[in-house]
N, C-alpha and C positions, 0 to 999 in steps of 0.2 A: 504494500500500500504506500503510496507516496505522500506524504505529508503538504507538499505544494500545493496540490490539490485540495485539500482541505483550508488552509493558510489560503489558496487563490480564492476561495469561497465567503472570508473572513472566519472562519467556526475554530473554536476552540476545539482542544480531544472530547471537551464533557459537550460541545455541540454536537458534533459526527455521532458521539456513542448514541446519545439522545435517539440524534434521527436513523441510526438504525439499529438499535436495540440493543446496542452492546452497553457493558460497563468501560468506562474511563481507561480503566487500569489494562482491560482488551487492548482497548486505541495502542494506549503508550507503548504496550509489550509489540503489537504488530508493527508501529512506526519504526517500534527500532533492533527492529529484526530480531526480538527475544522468541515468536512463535509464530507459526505460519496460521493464519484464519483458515476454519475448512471452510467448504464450497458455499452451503447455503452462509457463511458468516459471509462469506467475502461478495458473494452477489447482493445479501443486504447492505454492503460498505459504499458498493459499485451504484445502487440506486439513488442511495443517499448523495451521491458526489453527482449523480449523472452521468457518470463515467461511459464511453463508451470502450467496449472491445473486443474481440474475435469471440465471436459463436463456441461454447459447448457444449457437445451432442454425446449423450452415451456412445461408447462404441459397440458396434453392434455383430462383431466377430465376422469372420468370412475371409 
């Protein structure tokens, strides 16, 4: 997650957490590379920011 993004938005980490449902402490650990967000965490981060970016599809073997 990149912090500019957030900062370009004016939002503080207790903003972002706010608007997507995480706690603060989530933010700060994911801003500074302490833990990776799983999927649904990090597509709530992505809406919250409006972030756009490459499609992910289950893979579907073959």
């Amino acid at each position: 997650m990149n912090w500019v993004m957030r900062e370009g938005r004016g939002w503080s980490q207790n903003d972002l957490a706010r608007e997507a449902a995480v706690t603060h402490s989530a933010v700060a650990r994911f801003e500074a590379g302490g833990t990776i967000p799983t999927l649904p965490v990090l597509e709530r981060l992505a809406r919250a920011l409006d972030a756009q970016g490459p499609t992910v599809r289950p893979f579907s073997g073959g």
